[in-house]
C-alpha positions, 0 to 999 in steps of 0.5 A: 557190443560191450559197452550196449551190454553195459549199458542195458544192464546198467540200465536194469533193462537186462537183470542180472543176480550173483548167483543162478537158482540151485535145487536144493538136496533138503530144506527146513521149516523153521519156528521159534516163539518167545523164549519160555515158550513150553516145548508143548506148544513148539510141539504142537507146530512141529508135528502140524509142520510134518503132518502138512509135508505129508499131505503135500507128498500125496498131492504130487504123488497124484498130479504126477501119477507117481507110484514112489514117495515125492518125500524120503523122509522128515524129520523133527527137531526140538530145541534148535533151529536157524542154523543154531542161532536159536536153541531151547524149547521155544524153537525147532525145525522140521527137515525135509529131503525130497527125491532127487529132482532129476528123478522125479522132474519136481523142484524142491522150490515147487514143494516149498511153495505148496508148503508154504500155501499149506501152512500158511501164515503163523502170526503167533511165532517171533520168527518163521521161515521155511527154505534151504541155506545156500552155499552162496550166502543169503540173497538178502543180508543185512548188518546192522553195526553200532556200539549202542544195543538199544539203537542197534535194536531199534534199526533191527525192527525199522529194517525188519518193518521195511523189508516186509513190505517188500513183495519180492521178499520173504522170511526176513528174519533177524540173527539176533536171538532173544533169550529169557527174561533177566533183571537189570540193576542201575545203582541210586545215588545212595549205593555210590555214597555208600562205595558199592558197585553193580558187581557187588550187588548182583552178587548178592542177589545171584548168591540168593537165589541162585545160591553160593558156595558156603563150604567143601567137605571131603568124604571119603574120595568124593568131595561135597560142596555145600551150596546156599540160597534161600528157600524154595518159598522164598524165591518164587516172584519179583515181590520177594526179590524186592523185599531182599536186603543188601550187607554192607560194612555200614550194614543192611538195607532194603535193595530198593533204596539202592537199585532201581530195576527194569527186567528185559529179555537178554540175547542169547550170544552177542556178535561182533563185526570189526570191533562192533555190535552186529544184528544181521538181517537176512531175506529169501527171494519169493521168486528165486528167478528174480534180480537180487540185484535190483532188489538190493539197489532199491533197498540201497535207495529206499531204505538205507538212508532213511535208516541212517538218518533216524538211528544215525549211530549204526554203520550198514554193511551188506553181507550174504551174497552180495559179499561174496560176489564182490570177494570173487569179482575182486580174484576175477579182477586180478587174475583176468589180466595174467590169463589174458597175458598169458592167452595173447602170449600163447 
C-alpha cells in the first residue's frame, strides 16, 4: 500500500502541499510606488482601498442576510508596508480584520477575492499585493544569491517576468526595495594620476550639498555647531552640481574632468544569505487548495535552468514553505525511528 501511495503521488496523480489552507484572523492590501511618490498620491489609494473594503462588507452583509458588520475594523497605514520591507511615503497598507469566520460562515479568502475583483489591477504601482502572512512562510519563495548586484537584478526581473505567466500564481512581489535617486561617482584617469580616490571626492561633494561641520561653539551649557554647504540657490539640480570644483593639493578642478556620473535608484537595505547578495522572490497560490508542490516542480523545471543559463553568476535557493517543510521532515526523519523503537519495545 505504501509503495502504490508513493507511486501516485510521485506521479502527481494524488497532489499533495506542505501545509493545509488556514483562515486568516486579518489580511493586508499592500501598495508601493516608486520611491519620491508623494504621500498625496499613496493617499489617494489607500482610502480607494478602504472605501472598496467597505463597499464589500455591504455586499456580504446582503448575500448572507446578516445584521452584524462582516468587517470589524480597518485600518490605514501610510509609510510602511510588505512587512516592513518598504517604508517612506511612496507606500502603505490598509488592515483589514473581519469577524471570526466560525461566527459568520465566510472565508477570509471569499473577502480577499471579492476585494480583489473590486479593485482590480493597479498597473501604476511597482508592487501590489493583498492577502496575509502565513506562519508557515510563503508558498512560493525564491532567492536569488549572487556577489554581482546588476546580475542579481537582471535575475530578480527575468524570475519577476516568469512567474507572472503563471496562472496558478499571484502577488509575485520582490523583497528588494528601491530607494531614492542617488549618484554614482567612477573616477577618470586623471584623478588616479592625481592620487585621489572615491572616498575623497564624494566628501566633497556630501560637504556641499548636504553640509560639513565647519565649527563647535559652546554657549552657556549648550553647544552649537556650525554647519556649511552651499546656498539654497546653489544646490537645486544636477547642472549645479556639474559646475562644482574639487581641491586638491595640486589645486581645483572642474568634477567633470574627474569623475563620470550615472545617477541610479539605490536599495533601501542590502540583504545577505551565506556571505551573498540575496533578492528573494516571493509568490501566493491564486487557489489556496491548489498543489504548492507541483507549482514549485514545474518551476524547478521550466524556469530554473534557464535563469541559471543566461545569469550564470546566481545560486537559487527555495525559501518560504518549502524550506521549512524540509526543516520538519529532517526532525520527522530522525525522531521516527526512536518513537517506532520505542512503540515496538512498549
Amino acid at each position: 500500500m505504501m509503495i502504490i501511495t508513493g507511486g501516485l503521488i510521485g506521479g502527481h496523480i494524488i497532489k499533495t502541499t506542505f501545509f493545509p489552507r488556514m483562515e486568516f484572523d486579518s489580511f493586508n492590501i499592500n501598495i508601493a510606488f516608486t520611491p519620491g511618490s508623494g504621500e498625496e498620491k499613496t493617499m489617494q489609494y489607500l482610502e480607494r482601498f478602504d472605501s472598496a473594503v467597505w463597499e464589500v462588507n455591504e455586499e456580504l452583509m446582503e448575500k448572507y442576510n446578516d445584521t452584524i458588520p462582516i468587517i470589524e475594523n480597518s485600518i490605514i497605514i501610510l509609510g510602511s508596508a510588505f512587512d516592513g520591507t518598504e517604508s517612506g511615503s511612496h507606500t502603505g497598507s490598509v488592515d483589514v480584520s473581519p469577524r471570526n469566520s466560525e461566527d459568520t460562515g465566510i472565508s477570509s479568502y471569499e473577502i480577499i477575492n471579492r476585494l480583489r475583483e473590486k479593485i482590480g489591477p493597479i498597473p501604476q504601482a511597482d508592487k501590489y499585493s493583498m492577502g496575509a502572512r502565513s506562519r508557515f512562510g510563503d508558498p512560493v519563495s525564491i532567492g536569488l544569491l549572487s556577489r554581482n548586484i546588476e546580475e542579481l537584478e537582471q535575475g530578480r526581473d527575468f524570475l519577476i517576468s516568469k512567474l507572472e505567466k503563471y496562472a496558478q500564481l499571484k502577488d509575485v512581489v520582490s523583497t528588494n526595495a528601491m530607494g531614492k535617486q542617488e549618484i554614482l561617482l567612477q573616477l577618470k584617469p586623471q584623478a588616479y594620476m592625481m592620487g585621489l580616490d572615491e572616498a575623497y571626492i564624494a566628501n566633497q561633494v556630501r560637504q556641499a550639498f548636504y553640509g560639513g561641520q565647519a565649527q563647535r561653539l559652546q554657549v552657556g551649557r549648550d553647544e552649537l555647531r556650525v554647519w556649511v554647504r552651499y546656498p539654497a540657490q546653489g544646490r537645486k539640480n544636477i547642472g549645479q552640481f556639474e559646475n562644482m570644483k574639487i581641491v586638491s593639493s595640486q589645486g581645483e578642478f572642474p568634477i567633470t574632468e574627474l569623475v563620470d556620473y550615472k545617477i541610479k535608484r539605490g536599495p533601501v537595505n542590502i540583504n545577505r544569505f551565506n556571505g551573498k547578495r540575496e533578492i528573494r522572490v516571493n509568490a501566493d497560490m491564486s487557489n489556496p487548495d491548489a498543489s504548492v508542490t507541483e507549482v514549485l516542480d514545474m518551476i524547478n523545471a521550466e524556469v530554473i535552468p534557464e535563469l541559471k543559463v543566461l545569469y550564470p553568476g546566481i545560486s537559487v535557493e527555495f525559501q518560504g514553505q518549502q524550506k521549512e517543510s524540509q526543516r520538519n521532515m529532517k526532525d520527522l526523519m530522525f525522531l521516527f525511528p526512536m518513537a517506532f523503537l520505542a512503540s515496538s519495545s512498549s
